[in-house]
C-alpha positions, 0 to 999 in steps of 0.5 A: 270281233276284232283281227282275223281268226287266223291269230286267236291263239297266241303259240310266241310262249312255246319257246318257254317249253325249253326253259321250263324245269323239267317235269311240267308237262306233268304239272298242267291243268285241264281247263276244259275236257270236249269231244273233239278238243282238250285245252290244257294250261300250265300248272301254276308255279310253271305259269308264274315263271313264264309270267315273270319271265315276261314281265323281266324280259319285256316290262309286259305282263305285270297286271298278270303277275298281279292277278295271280298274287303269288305269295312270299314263298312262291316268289321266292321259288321262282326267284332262282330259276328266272335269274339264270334265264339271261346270260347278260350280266345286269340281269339277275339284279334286273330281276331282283329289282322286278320281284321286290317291285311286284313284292311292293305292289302286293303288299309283302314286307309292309 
């Protein structure tokens, strides 16, 4: 095992809580149900949002966005909100650009 036992949960994404439409508290999924411990995962549409969001924002999380296969239609769901995630003005052609290049990747529009 490698790092210390002090970092194994990653919290940087808590930011996204803020950003996230409302009602996805409602949206999460149980992944596991213990005596002492309940861990919870975002609802799928909420997770391909923060999963773009990161791929848009830092260039990281394309393998991710890849293993969730999103289809036509949920790409373009989520199109709209991820536009208005950045008030720089390059930014909604940015993201544009990034979907229609992981739409390539996934094989849409062939």
């Amino acid at each position: 095992m490698t790092g210390s036992t002090d970092d194994w949960l990653n919290n940087g994404p808590i930011q996204l809580a803020a950003l996230l439409p409302d009602g996805w508290r409602l949206r999460v999924c149980s992944t596991f149900d213990g005596a002492a411990l309940q861990l919870t995962v975002l609802g799928r549409c909420d997770l391909l949002k923060t999963k773009l969001f990161a791929l848009c924002d830092r260039g990281t999380d394309l393998a991710d966005c890849v293993a969730l296969a999103p289809d036509e239609r949920e790409l373009d769901d989520v199109e709209p909100w991820l536009v208005v995630q950045d008030a720089n003005p390059l930014w909604p052609e940015h993201v544009r650009a990034t979907i229609a290049d992981l739409r390539r990747r996934l094989g849409h529009g062939l």
